[in-house]
C-alpha positions as CSV (number, residue, x, y, z in Angstrom):
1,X,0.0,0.0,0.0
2,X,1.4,3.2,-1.2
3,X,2.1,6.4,1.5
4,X,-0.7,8.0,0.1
5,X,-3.4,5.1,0.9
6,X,-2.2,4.9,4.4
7,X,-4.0,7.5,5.9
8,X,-7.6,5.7,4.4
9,X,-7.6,3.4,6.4
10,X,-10.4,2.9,8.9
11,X,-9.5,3.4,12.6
12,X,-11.5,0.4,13.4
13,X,-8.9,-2.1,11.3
14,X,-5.7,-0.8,12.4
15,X,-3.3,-3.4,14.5
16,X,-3.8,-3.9,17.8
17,X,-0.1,-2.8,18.2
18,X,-0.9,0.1,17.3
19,X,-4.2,0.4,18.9
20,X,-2.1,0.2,22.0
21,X,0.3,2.8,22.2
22,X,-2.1,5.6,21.0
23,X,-4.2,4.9,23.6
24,X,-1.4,4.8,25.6
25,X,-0.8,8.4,24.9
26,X,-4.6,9.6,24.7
27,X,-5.2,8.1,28.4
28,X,-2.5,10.9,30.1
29,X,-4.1,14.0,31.3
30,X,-7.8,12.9,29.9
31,X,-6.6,13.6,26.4
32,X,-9.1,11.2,25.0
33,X,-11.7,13.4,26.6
34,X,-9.9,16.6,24.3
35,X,-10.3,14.6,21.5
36,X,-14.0,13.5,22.2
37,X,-15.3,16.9,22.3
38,X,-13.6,17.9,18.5
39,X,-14.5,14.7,17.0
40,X,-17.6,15.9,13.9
41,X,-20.9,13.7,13.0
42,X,-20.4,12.2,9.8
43,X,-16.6,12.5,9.7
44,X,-16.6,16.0,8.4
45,X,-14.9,19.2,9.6
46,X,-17.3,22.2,10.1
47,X,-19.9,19.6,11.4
48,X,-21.7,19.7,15.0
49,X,-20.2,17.6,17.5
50,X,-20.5,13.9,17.3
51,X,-20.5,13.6,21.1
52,X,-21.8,15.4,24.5
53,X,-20.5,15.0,28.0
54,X,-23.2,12.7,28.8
55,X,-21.3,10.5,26.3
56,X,-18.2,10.8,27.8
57,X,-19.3,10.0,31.4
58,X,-20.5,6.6,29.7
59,X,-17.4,6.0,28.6
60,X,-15.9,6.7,32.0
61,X,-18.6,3.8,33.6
62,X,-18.0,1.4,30.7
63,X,-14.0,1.9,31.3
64,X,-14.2,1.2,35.3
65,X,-16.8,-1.6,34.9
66,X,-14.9,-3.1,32.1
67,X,-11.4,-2.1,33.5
68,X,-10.4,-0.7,29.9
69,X,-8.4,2.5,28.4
70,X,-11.2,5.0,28.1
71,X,-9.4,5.6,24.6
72,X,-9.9,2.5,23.9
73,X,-13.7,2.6,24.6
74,X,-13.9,5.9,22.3
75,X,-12.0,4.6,19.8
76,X,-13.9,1.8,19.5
77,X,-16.9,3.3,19.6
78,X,-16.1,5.8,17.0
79,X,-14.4,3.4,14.4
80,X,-17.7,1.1,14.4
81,X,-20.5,3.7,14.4
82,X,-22.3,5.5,11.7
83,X,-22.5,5.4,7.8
84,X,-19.1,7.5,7.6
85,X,-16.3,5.6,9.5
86,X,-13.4,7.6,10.2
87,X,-10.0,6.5,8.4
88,X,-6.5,7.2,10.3
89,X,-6.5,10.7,8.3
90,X,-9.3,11.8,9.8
91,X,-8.3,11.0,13.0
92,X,-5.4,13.1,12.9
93,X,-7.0,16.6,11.7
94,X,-9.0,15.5,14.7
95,X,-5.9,15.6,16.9
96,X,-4.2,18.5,15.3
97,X,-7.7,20.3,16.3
98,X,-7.6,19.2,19.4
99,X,-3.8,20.6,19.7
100,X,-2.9,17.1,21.1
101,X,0.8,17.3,19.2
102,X,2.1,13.9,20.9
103,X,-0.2,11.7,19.5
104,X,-0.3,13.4,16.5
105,X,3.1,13.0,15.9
106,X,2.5,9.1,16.6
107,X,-0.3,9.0,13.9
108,X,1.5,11.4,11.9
109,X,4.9,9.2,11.9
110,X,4.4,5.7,13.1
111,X,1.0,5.1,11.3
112,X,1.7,7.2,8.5
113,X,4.6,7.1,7.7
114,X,5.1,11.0,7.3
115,X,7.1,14.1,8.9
116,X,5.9,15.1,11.8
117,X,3.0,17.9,12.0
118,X,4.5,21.6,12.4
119,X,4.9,22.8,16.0
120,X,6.0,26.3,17.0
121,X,9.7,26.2,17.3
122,X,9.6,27.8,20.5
123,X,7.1,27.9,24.1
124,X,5.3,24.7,25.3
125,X,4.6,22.7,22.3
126,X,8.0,22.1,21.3
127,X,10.0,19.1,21.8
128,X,12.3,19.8,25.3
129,X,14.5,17.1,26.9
130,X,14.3,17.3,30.5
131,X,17.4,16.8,32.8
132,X,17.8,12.9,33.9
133,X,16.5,12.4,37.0
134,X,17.7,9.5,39.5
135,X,17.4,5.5,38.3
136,X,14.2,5.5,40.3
137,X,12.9,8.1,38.8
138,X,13.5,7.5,35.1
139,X,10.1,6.8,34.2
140,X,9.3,10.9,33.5
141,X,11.9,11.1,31.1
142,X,10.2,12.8,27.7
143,X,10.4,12.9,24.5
144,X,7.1,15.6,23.4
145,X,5.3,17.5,24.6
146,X,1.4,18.9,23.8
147,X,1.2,22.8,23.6
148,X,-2.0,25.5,24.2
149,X,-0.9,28.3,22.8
150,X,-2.1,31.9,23.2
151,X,-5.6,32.2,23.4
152,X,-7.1,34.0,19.8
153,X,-9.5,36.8,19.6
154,X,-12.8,35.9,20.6
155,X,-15.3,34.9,18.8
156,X,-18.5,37.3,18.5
157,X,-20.5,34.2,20.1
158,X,-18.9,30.8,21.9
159,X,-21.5,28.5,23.0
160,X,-20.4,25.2,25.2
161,X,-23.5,22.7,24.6
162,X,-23.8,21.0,28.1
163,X,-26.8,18.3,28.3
164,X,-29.3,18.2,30.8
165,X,-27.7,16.6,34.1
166,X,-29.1,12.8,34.6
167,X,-32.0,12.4,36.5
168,X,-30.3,11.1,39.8
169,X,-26.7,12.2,40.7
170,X,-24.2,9.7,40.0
171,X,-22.8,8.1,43.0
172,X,-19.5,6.6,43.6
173,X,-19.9,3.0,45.0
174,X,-16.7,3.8,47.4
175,X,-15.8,7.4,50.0
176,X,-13.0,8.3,49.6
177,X,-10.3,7.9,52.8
178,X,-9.1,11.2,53.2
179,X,-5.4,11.8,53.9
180,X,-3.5,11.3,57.4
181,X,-1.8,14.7,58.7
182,X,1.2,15.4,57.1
183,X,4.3,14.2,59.5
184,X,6.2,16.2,61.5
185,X,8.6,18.7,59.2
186,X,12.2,18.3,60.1
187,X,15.3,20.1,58.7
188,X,16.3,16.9,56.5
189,X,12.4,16.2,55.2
190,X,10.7,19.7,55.3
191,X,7.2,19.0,53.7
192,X,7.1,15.1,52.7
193,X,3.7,13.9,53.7
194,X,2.4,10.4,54.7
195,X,1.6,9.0,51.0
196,X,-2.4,9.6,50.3
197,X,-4.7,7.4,48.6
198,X,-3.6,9.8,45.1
199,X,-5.2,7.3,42.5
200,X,-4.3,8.5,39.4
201,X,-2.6,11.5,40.0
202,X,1.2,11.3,39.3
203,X,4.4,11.5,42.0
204,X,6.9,14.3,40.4
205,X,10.0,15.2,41.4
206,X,10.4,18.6,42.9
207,X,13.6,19.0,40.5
208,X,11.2,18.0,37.2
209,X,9.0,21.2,38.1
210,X,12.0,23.4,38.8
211,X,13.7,22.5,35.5
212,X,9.6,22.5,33.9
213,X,9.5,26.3,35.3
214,X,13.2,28.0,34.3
215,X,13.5,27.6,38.5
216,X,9.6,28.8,39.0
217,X,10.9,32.5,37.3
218,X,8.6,35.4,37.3
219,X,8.2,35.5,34.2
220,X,6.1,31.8,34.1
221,X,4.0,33.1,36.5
222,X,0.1,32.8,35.6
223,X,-1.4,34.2,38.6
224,X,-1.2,33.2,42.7
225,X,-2.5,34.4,45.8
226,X,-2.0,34.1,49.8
227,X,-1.2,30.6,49.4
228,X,1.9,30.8,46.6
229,X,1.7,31.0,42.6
230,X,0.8,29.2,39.4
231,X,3.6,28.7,36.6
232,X,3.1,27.7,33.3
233,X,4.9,24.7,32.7
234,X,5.4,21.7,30.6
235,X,5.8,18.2,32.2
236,X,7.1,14.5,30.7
237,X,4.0,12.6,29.3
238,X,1.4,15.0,30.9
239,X,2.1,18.2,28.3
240,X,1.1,21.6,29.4
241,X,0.1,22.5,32.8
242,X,-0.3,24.9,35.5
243,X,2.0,24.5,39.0
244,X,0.6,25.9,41.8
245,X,4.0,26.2,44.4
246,X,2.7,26.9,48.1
247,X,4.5,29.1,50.0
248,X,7.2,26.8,52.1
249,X,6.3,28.9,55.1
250,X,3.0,29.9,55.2
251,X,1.8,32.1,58.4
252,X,-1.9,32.7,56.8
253,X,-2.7,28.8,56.5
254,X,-2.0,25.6,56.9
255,X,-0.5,24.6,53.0
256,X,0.2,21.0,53.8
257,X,-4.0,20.4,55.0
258,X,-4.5,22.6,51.7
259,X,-2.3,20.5,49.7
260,X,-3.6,17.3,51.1
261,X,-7.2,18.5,50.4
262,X,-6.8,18.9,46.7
263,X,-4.8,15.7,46.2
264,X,-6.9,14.0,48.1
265,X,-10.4,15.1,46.5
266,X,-9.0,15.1,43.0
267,X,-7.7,11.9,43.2
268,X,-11.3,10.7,44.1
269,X,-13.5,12.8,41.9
270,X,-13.4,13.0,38.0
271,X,-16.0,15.2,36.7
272,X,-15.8,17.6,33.0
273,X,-16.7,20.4,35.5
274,X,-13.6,19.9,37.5
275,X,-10.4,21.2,37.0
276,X,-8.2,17.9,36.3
277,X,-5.1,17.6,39.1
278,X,-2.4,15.7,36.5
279,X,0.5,15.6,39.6
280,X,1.9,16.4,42.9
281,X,5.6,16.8,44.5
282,X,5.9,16.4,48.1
283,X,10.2,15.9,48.2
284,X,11.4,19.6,47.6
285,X,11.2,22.6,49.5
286,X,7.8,23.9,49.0
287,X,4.3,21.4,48.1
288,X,3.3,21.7,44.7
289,X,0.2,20.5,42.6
290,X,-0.1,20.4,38.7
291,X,-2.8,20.8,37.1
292,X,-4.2,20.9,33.7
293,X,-3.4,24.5,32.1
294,X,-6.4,25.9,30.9
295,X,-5.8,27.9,27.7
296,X,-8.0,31.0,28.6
297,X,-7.0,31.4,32.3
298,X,-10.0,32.2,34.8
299,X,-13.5,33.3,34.3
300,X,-12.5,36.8,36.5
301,X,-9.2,37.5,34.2
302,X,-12.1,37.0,30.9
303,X,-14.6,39.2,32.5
304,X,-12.1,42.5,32.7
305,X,-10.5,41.3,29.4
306,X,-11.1,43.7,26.4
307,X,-12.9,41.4,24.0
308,X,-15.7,40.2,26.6
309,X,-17.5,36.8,26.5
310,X,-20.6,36.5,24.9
311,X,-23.9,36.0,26.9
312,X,-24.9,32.5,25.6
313,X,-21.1,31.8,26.8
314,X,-21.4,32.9,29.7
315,X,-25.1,31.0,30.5
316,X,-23.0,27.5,29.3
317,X,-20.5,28.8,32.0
318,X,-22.7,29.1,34.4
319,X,-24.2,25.6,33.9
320,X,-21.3,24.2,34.2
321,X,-20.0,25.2,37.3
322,X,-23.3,24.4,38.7
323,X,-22.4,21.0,37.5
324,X,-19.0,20.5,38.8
325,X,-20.6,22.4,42.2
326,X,-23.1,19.5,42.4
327,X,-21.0,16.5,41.8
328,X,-18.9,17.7,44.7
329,X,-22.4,17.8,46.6
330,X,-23.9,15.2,45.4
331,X,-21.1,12.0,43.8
332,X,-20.4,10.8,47.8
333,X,-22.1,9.9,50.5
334,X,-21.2,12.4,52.3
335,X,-21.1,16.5,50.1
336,X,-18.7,18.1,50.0
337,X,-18.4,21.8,50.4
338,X,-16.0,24.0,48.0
339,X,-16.1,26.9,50.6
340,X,-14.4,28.8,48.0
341,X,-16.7,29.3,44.9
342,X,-15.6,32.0,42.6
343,X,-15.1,33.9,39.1
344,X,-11.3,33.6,39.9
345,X,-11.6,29.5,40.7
346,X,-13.6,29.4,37.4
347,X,-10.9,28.0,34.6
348,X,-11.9,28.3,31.6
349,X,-10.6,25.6,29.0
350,X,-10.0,25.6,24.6
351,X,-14.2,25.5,24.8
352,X,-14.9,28.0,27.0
353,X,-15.8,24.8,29.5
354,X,-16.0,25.9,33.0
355,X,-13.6,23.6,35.5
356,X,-14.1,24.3,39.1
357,X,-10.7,24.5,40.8
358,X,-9.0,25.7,43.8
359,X,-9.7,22.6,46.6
360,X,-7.2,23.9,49.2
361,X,-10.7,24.5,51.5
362,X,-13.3,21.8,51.1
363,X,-14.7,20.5,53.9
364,X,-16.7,17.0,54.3
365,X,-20.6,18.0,55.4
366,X,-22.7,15.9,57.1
367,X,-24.5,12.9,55.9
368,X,-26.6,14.1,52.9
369,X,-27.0,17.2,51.0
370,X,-29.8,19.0,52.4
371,X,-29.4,22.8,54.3
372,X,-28.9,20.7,57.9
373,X,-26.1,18.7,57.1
374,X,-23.2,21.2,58.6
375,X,-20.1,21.2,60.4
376,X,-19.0,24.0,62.9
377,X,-15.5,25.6,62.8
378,X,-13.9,28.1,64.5
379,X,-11.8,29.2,61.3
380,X,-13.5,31.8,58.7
381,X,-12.1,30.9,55.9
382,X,-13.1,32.1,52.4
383,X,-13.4,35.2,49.8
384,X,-15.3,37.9,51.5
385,X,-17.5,38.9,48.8
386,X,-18.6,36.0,47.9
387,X,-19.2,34.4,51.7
388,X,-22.6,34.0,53.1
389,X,-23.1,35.5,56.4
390,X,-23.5,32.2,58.0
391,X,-19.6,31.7,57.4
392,X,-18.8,34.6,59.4
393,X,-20.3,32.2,61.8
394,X,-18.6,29.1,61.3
395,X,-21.5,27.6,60.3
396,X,-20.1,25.4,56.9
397,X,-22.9,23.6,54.7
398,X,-23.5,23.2,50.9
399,X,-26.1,26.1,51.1
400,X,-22.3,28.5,51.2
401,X,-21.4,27.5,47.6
402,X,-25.1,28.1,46.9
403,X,-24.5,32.0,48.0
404,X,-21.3,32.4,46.3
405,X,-22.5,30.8,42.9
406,X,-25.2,33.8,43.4
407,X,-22.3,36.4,43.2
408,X,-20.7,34.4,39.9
409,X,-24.2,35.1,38.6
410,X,-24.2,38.5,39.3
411,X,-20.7,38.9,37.6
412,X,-21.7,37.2,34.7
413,X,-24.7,39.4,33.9
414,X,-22.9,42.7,34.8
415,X,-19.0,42.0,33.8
416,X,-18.5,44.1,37.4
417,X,-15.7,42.8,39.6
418,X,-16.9,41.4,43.1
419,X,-15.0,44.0,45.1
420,X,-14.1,47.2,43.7
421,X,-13.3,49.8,46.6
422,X,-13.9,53.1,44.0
423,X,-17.7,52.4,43.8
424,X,-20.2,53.4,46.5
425,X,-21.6,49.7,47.2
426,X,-17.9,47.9,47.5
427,X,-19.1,44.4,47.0
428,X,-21.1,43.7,43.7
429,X,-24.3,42.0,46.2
430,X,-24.7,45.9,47.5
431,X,-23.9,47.6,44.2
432,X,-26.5,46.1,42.8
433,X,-29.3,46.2,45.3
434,X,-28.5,49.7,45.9
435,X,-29.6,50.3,41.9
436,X,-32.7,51.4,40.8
437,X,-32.7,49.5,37.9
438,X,-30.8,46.4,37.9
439,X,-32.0,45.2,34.4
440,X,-29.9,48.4,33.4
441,X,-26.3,46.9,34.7
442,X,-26.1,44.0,32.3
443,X,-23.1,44.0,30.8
444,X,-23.6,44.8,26.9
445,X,-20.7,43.9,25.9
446,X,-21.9,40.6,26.2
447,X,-24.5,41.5,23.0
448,X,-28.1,41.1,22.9
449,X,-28.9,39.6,25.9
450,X,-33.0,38.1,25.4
451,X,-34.9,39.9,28.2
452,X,-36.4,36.7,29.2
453,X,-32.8,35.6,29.8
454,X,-31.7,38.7,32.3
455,X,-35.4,37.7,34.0
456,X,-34.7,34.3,35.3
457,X,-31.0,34.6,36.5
458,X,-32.3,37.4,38.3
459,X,-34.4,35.6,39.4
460,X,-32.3,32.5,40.2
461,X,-29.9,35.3,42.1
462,X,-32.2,36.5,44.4
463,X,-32.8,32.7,45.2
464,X,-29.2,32.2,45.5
465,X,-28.7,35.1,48.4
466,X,-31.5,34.7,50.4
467,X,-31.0,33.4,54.1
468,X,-29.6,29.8,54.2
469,X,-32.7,27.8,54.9
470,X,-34.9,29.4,51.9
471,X,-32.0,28.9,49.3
472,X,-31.9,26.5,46.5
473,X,-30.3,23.2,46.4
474,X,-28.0,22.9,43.9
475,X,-30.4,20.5,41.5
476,X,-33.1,23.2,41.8
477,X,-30.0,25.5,40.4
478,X,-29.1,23.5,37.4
479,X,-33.0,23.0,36.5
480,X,-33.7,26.4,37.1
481,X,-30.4,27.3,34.3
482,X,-31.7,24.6,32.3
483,X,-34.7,26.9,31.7
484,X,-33.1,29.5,30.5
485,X,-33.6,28.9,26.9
486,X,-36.4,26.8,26.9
């Protein structure tokens, strides 16, 4: 078979060798989910999306209940069904689109027999070697790496299609064991912790992510806070992502129960809403996660950008942070509550796909999901303007991510900040109920927003701040956004 009849053939016949090690490369970092959301009905570019999330989730049951590579599943799934089976050269305009450059070099070379696609010749998508690291250790060597590169102009109008959630929350047949405290620091083993349950998520070397971030330089930096900063980085198999470095010595906090948190959670829950946690380091001098990098940074840094999101992007935004917000509720037996819910914990991926991050301050509730399943705590933890006042309290439930995903609502319609100390009502709650015409603050930059539409997530607002025992659930929240364009 000549060079040029290589790429027509049908995924669904190639060799199981092959089969193999692009599925081997697809499963890091959920890459087959990347490629899932690009794939078109009918094989043709320009055409809707072949798949939803709904259809990935089934994928994600069939692979634990059959103990398969999710890729594997998809891949399946897609060579077999349909009229229009996809041939190899399909599948790798689908890759390219998907800007997943390491198995696109695979199909590229290995199955095609071709050069490799065109990467930039510098920033995260080009090929780096990476210092050796110890024999132990020699399993993150690389050889590629996938880029995201700088996030285009938008779009007069991005809309995310998210389906209707299923009609009973999914729920995990096993709780998670949350990790032991962290041992004792000493001068010889400042941070390492007692090994958590991680699951999935990957051991690095504290070395790989200083090497990864030019020695976490300033000029990496993506953003931070109280706790540290974020670094744009590239890592062996798991491509680009964003290290968050705590500070070693953090008076504000307590970064080892922060960094056990979000290990700990993320290893247990996998969700499209979520932000994905791809590694950890627990051997250098400051605790550091990586996660996922998420081309167009957070839903706070989009809001005050120049070119502003659209409004039917910013309703699929919405929905789905209410549905990563509810499988943290609702996936265990017992919720858990985010405590933290806002614009600037919003990440915003090549889709415009909400992932909830940022799980340094979940707590475990009670034992279901209702307004009365609490825990008391002495410690006030949070973002101000987004807290309800029964934080100030220490009174922790479910109904406080309720309250905050109010204030998200409110930024969304209005495209003001939640705290800006130059206006007369500081936070964005008072601003607006000290207007006399609310309708009047939605943010037109946004476009044509239906009236209908600025209506109901009033509506669903007002809902969201009233006192803790009249307030929503977060199922009454997702139906409610599910109405928006009925």
């Amino acid at each position: 078979m000549t060079k040029d009849n290589l790429g027509d053939i049908e995924i669904r016949k190639l060799p199981a060798g092959s089969l193999f090690k692009l599925c081997s490369i697809l499963d890091c970092g959920d890459d087959w989910k990347q490629l899932m959301s690009v794939i078109p009905v009918a094989c043709k570019e320009g055409n809707p999306p072949k798949y939803t999330v709904e259809h990935m989730k089934l994928i994600e049951t069939a692979g634990m209940c059959q103990k398969r590579p999710y890729s594997e599943i998809l891949l399946e799934e897609w060579g077999t069904s349909g009229k229009c089976r996809p041939t190899v050269s399909v599948l790798l305009q689908c890759l390219l689109k998907a800007e997943l450059y390491r198995a696109a070099d695979f199909v590229a070379v290995q199955l095609l027999k071709g050069p490799p696609p065109r990467r930039p010749e510098s920033g995260p998508a080009a090929a780096v070697v990476y210092p050796e690291e110890p024999a132990s250790r020699k399993d993150l060597t690389v050889a590629s790496v996938d880029n995201i590169p700088s996030a285009p102009p938008l779009p007069s109008d991005i809309v995310t299609v998210t389906p209707p959630p299923p009609s009973t929350p999914p729920h995990l047949s096993v709780t998670p064991q949350f990790p032991s405290p962290p041992r004792a620091a000493t001068p010889q083993n400042p941070t390492v912790l007692v090994e958590p349950d991680t699951g999935d998520v990957e051991r690095v070397s504290y070395s790989i992510l200083e090497s990864a971030t030019e020695n976490f330089t300033e000029s990496r930096i993506l953003g931070g806070g109280a706790y540290g900063s974020v670094y744009q980085a590239c890592l062996p198999r798991l491509g680009a992502v964003a290290v968050k470095r705590f500070h070693p010595n953090d008076v504000l906090g307590n970064p080892q129960q922060q960094f056990c948190n979000e290990v700990q959670v993320l290893a247990q829950l996998s969700h499209p809403n979520l932000l994905p946690l791809l590694a950890y380091s627990d051997d250098g001098p400051a605790l550091c996660l990586a996660y996922k990098y998420m081309r167009h940074g957070s839903l706070l840094d989009q809001l005050a950008s120049q070119v502003s999101l659209a409004w039917r992007t910013r309703v699929e935004i919405a929905k789905g942070t209410a549905r990563g917000i509810c499988h943290l509720h609702l996936a265990l037996q017992k919720p858990l509550v985010h405590r933290d819910v806002k614009s600037a914990n919003i990440l915003l991926d090549n889709n415009f796909t909400a992932k909830l991050g940022d799980f340094g301050l979940v707590k475990l509730g009670g034992s279901g999901s209702n307004s009365r399943s609490v825990i008391m705590t002495t410690t006030v933890i949070g973002t101000s303007a987004y807290m309800a006042p029964e934080a100030h309290r220490g009174d922790v439930s479910v109904k406080m991510d309720i309250f905050s995903f109010g204030v998200v609502l409110l930024e969304l319609l209005t495209g003001l900040p939640p705290y800006d100390g130059t206006r007369e009502g500081h936070d964005l709650i008072t601003h607006v109920e000290d207007s006399d015409d609310r309708e009047a603050m939605v943010d037109d930059k946004a476009g044509n927003w239906p009236p209908e539409v600025v209506t109901k997530m009033f509506e669903l607002v007002d809902l969201c701040l009233l006192e803790k025992r009249k307030r929503p659930n977060i199922l009454q929240v997702i139906e409610k956004l599910d109405s928006l364009l009925a």
